[in-house]
C-alpha positions in Angstrom: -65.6 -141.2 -56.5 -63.6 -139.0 -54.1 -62.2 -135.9 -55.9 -63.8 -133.1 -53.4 -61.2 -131.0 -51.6 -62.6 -129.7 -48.4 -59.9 -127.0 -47.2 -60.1 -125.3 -43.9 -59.2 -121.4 -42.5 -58.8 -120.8 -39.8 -58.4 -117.4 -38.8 -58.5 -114.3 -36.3 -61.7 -113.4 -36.2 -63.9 -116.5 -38.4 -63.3 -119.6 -39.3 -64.3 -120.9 -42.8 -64.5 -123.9 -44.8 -64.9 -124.7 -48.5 -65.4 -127.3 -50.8 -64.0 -127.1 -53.7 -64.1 -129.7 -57.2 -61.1 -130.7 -58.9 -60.8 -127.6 -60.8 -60.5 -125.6 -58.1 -64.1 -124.0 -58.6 -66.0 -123.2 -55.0 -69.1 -124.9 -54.8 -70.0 -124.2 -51.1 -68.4 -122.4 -47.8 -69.5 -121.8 -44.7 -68.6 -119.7 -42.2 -68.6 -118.7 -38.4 -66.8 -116.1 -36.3 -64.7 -116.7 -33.5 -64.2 -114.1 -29.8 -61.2 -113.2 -29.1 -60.9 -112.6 -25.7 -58.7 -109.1 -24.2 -58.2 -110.1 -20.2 -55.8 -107.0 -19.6 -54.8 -104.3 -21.9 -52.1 -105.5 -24.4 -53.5 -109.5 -24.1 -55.4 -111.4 -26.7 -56.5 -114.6 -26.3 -59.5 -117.2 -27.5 -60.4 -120.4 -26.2 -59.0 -123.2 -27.6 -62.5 -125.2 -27.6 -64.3 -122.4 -29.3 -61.9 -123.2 -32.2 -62.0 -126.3 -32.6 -66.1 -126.2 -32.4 -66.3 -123.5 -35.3 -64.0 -125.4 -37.7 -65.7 -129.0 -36.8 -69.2 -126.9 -37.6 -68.2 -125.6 -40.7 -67.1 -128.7 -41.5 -70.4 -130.4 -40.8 -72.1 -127.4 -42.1 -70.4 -127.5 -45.8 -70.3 -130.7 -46.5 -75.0 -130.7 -45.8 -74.5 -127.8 -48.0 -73.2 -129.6 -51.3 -75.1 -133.2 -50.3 -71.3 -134.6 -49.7 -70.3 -137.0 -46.7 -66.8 -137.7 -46.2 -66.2 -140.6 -49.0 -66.8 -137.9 -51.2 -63.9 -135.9 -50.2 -60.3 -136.7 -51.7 -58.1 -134.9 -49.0 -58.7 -131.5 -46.4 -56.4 -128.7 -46.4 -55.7 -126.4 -43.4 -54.6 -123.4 -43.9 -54.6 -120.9 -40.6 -54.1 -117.3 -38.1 -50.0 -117.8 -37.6 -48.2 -117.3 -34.5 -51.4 -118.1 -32.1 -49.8 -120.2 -29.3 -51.6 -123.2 -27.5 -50.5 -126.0 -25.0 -52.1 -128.8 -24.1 -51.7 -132.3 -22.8 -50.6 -135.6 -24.8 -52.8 -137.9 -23.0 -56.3 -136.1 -22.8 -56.0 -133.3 -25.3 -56.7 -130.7 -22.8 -55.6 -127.5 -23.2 -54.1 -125.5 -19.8 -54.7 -122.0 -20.9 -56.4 -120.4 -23.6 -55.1 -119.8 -26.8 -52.4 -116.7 -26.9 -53.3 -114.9 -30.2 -50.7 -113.9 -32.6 -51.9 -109.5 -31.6 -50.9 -110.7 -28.4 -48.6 -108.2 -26.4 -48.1 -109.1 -22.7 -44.4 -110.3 -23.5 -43.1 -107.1 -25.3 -40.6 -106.8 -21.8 -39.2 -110.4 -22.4 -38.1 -109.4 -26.0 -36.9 -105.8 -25.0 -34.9 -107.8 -22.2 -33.3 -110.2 -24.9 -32.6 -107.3 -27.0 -30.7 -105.8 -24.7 -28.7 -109.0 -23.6 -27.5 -108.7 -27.4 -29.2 -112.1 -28.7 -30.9 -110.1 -31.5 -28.7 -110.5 -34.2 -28.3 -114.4 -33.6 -32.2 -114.8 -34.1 -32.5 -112.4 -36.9 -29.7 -114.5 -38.5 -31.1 -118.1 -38.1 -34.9 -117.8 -38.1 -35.6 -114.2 -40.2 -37.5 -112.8 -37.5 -37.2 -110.1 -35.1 -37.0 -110.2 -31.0 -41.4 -109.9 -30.8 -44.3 -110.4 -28.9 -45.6 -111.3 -32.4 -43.8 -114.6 -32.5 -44.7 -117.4 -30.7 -41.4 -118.6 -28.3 -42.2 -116.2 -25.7 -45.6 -116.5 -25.8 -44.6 -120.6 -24.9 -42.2 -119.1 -22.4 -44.9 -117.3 -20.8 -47.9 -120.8 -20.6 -44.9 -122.6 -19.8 -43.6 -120.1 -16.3 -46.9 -119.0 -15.3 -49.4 -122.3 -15.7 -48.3 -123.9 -12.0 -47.3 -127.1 -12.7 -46.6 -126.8 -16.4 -42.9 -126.9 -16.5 -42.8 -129.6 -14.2 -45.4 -131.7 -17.0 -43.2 -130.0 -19.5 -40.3 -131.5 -18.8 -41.5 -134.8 -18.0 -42.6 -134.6 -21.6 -46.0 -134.7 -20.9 -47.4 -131.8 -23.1 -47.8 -130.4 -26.6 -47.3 -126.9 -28.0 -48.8 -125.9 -31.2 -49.7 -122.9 -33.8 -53.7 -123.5 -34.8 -52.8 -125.6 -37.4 -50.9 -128.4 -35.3 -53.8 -128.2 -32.9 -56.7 -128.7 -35.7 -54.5 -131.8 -36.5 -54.0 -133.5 -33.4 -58.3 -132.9 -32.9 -59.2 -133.7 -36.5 -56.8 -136.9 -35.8 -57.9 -137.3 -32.3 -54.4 -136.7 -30.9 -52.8 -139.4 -33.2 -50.5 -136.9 -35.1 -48.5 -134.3 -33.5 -46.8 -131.9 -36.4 -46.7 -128.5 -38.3 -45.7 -127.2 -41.2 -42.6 -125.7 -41.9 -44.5 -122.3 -42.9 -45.9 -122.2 -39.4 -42.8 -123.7 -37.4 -40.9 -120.8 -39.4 -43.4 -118.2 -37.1 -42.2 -119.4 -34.1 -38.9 -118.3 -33.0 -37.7 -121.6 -32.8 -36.9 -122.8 -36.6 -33.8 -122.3 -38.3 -34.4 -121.0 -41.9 -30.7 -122.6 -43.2 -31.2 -125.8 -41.6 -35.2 -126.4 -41.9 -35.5 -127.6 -38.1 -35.7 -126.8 -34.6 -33.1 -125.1 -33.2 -31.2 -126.0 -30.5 -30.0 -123.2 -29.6 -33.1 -121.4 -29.3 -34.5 -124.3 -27.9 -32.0 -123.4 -24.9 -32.5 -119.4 -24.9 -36.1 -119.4 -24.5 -36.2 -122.5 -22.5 -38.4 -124.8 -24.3 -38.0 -128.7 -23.9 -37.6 -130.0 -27.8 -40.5 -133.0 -26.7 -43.2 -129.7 -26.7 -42.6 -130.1 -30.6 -44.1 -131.2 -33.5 -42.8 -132.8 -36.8 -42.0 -130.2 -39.4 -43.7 -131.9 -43.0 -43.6 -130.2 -46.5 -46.8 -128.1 -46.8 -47.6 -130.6 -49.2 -47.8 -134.3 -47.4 -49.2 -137.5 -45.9 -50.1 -135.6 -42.0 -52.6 -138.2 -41.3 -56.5 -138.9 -41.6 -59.3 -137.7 -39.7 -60.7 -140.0 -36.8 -63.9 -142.1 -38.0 -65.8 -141.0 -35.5 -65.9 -137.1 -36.8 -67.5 -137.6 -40.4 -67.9 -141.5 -40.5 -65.3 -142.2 -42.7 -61.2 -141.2 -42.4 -60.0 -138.4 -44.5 -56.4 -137.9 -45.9 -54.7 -134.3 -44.7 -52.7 -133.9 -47.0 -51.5 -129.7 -46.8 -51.3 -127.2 -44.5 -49.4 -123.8 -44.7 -50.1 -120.9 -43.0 -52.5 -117.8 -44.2 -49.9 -115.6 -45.6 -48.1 -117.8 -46.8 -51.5 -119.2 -48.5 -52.0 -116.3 -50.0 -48.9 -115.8 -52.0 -49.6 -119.0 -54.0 -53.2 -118.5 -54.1 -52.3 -115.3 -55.9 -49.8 -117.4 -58.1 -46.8 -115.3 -56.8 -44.9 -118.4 -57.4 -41.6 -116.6 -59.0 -39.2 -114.0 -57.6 -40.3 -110.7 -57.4 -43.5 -111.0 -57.2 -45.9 -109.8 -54.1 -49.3 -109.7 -52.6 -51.0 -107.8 -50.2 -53.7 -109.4 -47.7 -56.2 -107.4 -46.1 -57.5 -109.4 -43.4 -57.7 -108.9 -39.5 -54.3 -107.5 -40.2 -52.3 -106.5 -43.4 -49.1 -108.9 -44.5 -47.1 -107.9 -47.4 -45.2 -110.7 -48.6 -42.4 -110.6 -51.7 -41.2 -113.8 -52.9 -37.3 -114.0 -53.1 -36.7 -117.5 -54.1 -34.4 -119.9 -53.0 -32.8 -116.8 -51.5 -33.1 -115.6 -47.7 -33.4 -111.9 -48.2 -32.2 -109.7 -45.1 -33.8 -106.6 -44.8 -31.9 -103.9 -43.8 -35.7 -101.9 -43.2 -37.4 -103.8 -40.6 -38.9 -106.2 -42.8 -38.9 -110.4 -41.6 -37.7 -113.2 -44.2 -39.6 -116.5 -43.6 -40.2 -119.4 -45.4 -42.5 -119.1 -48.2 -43.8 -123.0 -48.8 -41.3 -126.2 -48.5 -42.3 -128.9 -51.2 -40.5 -132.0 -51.6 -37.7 -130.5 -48.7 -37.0 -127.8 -51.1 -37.6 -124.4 -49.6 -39.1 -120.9 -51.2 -38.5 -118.0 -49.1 -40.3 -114.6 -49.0 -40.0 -111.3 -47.4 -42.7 -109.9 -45.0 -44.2 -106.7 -43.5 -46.8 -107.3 -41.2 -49.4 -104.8 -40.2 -51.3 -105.7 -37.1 -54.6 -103.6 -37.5 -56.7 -103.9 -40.9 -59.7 -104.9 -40.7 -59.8 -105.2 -37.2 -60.1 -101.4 -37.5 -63.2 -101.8 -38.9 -64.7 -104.2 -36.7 -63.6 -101.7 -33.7 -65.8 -99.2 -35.9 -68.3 -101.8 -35.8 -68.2 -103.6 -32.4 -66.7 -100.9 -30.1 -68.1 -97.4 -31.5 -71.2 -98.9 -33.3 -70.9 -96.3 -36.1 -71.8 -99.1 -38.9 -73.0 -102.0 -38.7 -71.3 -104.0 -41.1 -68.0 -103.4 -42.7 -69.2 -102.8 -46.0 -70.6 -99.4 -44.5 -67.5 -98.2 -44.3 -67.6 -97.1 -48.3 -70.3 -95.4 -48.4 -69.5 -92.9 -45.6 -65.8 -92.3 -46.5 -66.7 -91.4 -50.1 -68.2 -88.6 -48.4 -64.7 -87.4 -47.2 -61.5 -86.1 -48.9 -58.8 -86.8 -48.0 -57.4 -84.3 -47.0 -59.2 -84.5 -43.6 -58.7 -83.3 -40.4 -58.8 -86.5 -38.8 -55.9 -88.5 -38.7 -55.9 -92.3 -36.6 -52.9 -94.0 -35.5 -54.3 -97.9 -34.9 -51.7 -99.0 -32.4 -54.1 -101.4 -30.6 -51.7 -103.6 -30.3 -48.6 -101.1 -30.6 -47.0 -100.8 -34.3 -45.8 -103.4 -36.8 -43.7 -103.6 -39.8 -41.0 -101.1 -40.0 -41.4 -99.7 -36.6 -42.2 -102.9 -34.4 -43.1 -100.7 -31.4 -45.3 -103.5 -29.1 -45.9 -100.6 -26.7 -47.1 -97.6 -28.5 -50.7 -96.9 -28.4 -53.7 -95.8 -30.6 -54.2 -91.9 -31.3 -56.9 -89.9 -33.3 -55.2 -86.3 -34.2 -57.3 -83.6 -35.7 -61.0 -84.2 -34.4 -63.1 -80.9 -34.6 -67.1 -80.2 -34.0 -67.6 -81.4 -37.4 -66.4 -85.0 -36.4 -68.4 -87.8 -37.2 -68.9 -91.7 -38.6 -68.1 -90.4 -42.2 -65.0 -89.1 -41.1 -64.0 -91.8 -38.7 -64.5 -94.1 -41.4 -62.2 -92.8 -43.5 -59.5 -92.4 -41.1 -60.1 -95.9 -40.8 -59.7 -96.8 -44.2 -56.9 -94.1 -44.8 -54.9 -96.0 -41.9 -54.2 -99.3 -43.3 -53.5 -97.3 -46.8 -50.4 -95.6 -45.1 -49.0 -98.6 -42.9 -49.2 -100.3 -46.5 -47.1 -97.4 -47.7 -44.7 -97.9 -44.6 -44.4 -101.2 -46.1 -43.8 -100.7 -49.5 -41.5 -97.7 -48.8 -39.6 -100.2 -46.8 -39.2 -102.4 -49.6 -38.1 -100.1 -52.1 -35.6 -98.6 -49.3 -34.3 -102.5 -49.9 -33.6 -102.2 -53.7 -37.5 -103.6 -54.3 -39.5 -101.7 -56.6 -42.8 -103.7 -57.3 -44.5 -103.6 -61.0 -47.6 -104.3 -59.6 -49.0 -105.7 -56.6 -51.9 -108.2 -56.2 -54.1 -107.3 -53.5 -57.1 -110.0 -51.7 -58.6 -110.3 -48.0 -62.3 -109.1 -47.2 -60.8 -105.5 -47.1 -60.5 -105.9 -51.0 -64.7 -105.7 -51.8 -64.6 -102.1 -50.7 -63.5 -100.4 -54.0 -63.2 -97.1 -52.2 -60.3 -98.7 -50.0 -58.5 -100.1 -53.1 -58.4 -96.5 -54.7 -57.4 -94.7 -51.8 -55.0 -97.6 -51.3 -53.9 -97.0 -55.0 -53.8 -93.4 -54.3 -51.9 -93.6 -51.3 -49.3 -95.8 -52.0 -48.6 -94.9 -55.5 -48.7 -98.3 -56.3 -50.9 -100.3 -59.2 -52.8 -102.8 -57.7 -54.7 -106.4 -59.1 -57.5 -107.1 -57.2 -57.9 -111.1 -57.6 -61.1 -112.7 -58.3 -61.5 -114.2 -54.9 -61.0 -112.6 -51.9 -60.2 -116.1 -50.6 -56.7 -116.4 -51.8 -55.4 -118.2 -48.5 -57.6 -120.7 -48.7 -57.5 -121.5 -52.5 -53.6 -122.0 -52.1 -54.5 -124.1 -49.0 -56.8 -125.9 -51.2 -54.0 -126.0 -54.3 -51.4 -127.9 -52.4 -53.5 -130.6 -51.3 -54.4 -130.3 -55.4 -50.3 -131.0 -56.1 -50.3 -133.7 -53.4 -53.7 -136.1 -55.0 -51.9 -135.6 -58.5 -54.9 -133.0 -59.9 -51.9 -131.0 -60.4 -48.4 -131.3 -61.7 -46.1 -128.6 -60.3 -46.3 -124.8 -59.1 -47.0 -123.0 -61.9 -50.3 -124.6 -62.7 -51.6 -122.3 -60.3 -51.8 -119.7 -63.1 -54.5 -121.5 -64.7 -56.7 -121.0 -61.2 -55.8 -117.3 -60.8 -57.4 -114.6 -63.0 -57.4 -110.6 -61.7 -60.9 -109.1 -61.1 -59.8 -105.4 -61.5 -57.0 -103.2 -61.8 -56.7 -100.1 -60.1 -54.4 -97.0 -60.9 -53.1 -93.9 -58.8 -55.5 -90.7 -59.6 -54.0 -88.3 -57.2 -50.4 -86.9 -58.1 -47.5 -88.1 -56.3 -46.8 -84.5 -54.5 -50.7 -85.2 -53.0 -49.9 -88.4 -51.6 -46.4 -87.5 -50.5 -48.1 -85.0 -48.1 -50.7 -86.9 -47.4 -48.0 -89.3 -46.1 -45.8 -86.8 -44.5 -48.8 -86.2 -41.8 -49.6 -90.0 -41.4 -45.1 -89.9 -40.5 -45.6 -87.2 -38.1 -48.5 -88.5 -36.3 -46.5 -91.8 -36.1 -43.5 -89.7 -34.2 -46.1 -88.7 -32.3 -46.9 -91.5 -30.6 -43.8 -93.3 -30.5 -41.9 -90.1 -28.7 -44.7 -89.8 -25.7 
């Protein structure tokens, strides 16, 4: 009997897969990392075929794993890196350009050039986002004017644009079903938050033909069934959402108020707000939170574009550890009231400052300099852009009881007490650091009838630690005040 749900992510730097029984329990993943590709500084890009091939090999690889063949599994979710842009054509499924990921920069002038023709307001208004590279409209604009020929095809209606997840479906279908989810349309620049579709309007302002498009579905639905020839037999697809959003039901944040962190390639706070769109006056994005049966949730975000891709430049660029896990060893070694102070603007600043041009710094170096202390500069990083955030939230009339906290980040216990420290803020660490994929894995759950409504979620969630500020709040106020003025830095160059 069918009752295995096989649930895909798809993410920045790995893609994963895992099997889970009707009780949610794991009982296999596997795993494999993805390139991403930097032509010029500022671009970010991965080929389109290397993703597909990871998530079709995990795929395979799983399902050897736990002696399953397709007629085993009841339905495969997809949950998946947001924002990442990719084109391609209807009739052979070829791509005409590599994927543009979400860390992508090379359209930061097109937004400031929008800004200043006074359009921001209008898109804040209607989709919850802000005029950035981030997003994927201009990033379409961009495959669309500098591909020769693909406006021309464009037009003629003879292309399809997709986040990851419409892309995973049109290959796992083999190109029968062209749609999204309404989490990932509401990345785009495109959707409308009030009226749950593409808008027209920005349809027109960025120049993007409405046949590009996919079908917006509930995260929980019928999106079709795997071709035969994949896995032998067709499988039912029946959720995707994307990774944040994932996340914020895997960690059962399912009523107003409540918030998780995820520390992943990047770090995304999300705050669920309800059937309410919740303008920040701080910098912070609404978006949609999940859409079941055409009834929307909608959450606030802060995104932070460098987490643990910090690491993996520790790892990959400097070659001062070798795997992230390292990292805690040599910061306990450091106080933190070091010298060294880094500014990870790889790929300019985030959530509140949204600064797609600013670059990375390291203040403070001495002779004394070494890995310990570059790791925990590292660490101590994505602690105070998490402060940024939560700062920014409070500034909002949000104050947080707790916040639950997940992502591969989350197994360094070091991290989670500076974090703690830092912030102020007591944290929940949850059992699994794969919460976007067990909410992936929950709505296709909701949609086979294994579960009734949201709140059965609870039952799957259950906290793995707690962790408390040690330091007093004067300590992490200056701490703080340096990581602010290092910030100003390199913003004012």
């Amino acid at each position: 009997m069918s009752e295995y749900i096989l649930a895909i992510d798809q993410g920045t730097t790995s893609s994963r897969v895992i099997i889970y029984n009707r009780q949610l329990k794991a009982i296999t993943i596997a795993q494999q990392e993805v390139e991403l590709i930097y032509p010029q500084p500022g671009w970010v890009e991965q080929n389109p075929e290397q993703l597909w091939q990871s998530v079709y090999n995990c795929m395979v690889t799983a399902l050897k794993q736990a002696q399953l063949n397709a007629t085993d599994i009841a339905a495969i979710a997809i949950t998946n890196q947001r924002e990442t842009s990719l084109l391609w054509h209807k009739c052979t499924g070829k791509t005409l350009y590599n994927a543009i990921v979400w860390q992508d920069r090379r359209t930061a002038q097109t937004c400031l050039q929008l800004e200043q023709q006074g359009h921001l307001t209008d898109i804040q208004q209607r989709t919850g986002l802000r005029l950035d590279p981030y997003f994927s409209a201009t990033k379409l604009a961009w495959l669309l004017d500098n591909i020769p020929d693909a406006r021309v095809a464009a037009d003629n209606a003879e292309l399809c644009f997709g986040t990851v997840d419409s892309y995973l479906l049109w290959r796992l279908t083999a190109g029968k079903v062209h749609a999204t989810d309404a989490t990932n349309a509401s990345r785009t620049l495109l959707f409308n938050l009030h009226t749950q579709e593409w808008d027209p309007k920005l349809l027109s302002l960025f120049d993007i033909p409405d046949s590009l498009l996919g079908e917006i579905k509930d995260n929980a639905a019928e999106f079709g069934y795997t071709d035969t020839n994949l896995f032998g037999s067709a499988i039912p697809i029946f959720a995707m959402i994307g990774d944040q959003q994932a996340a914020l039901l895997g960690q059962a944040c399912i009523t107003p108020g409540m918030a998780k962190s995820t520390y992943g390639t990047g770090c995304f706070s999300m705050l669920n707000t309800g059937s309410k769109v919740f303008i920040s006056q701080q910098q912070l994005i609404s978006t949609l939170a999940w859409r079941l049966n055409a009834k929307p949730t909608y959450a606030l975000e802060g995104s932070i574009f460098m987490a643990g891709a910090i690491v993996q430049w520790l790892r990959d660029k400097l070659g001062i550890i070798q795997q992230a896990a390292d990292t805690e060893a040599l910061a306990q070694q450091v106080p933190y009231q070091q010298s060294e102070l880094l500014i990870p603007a790889f790929t300019g600043l985030g959530a509140p400052y949204w600064q797609p041009n600013a670059q990375a710094a390291i203040f403070g170096m001495t002779r004394n300099t070494g890995k310990a202390e570059l790791a925990a500069a590292a660490l101590l990083s994505v602690c105070y852009q998490s402060r940024d955030l939560l700062q920014a939230m409070a500034a909002d009339g949000i104050a947080l009881d707790i916040l639950r906290v997940d992502g591969g980040m989350t197994e360094n216990s070091w991290f989670l007490q500076a974090l703690a420290d830092i912030t102020q803020q007591p944290l929940q660490r949850c059992h699994t650091a794969e919460t976007s994929v067990l909410g992936a894995a929950f709505l296709a759950g909701l949609q086979l009838g294994y579960f009734t409504d949201l709140s059965d979620i609870q039952q799957v969630w259950q906290a793995n630690q707690q962790y408390n500020p040690k330091i007093p709040p004067l300590q992490a106020d200056s701490l703080y005040q340096r990581w602010q003025d290092g910030v100003t830095a390199i913003i004012n160059k």
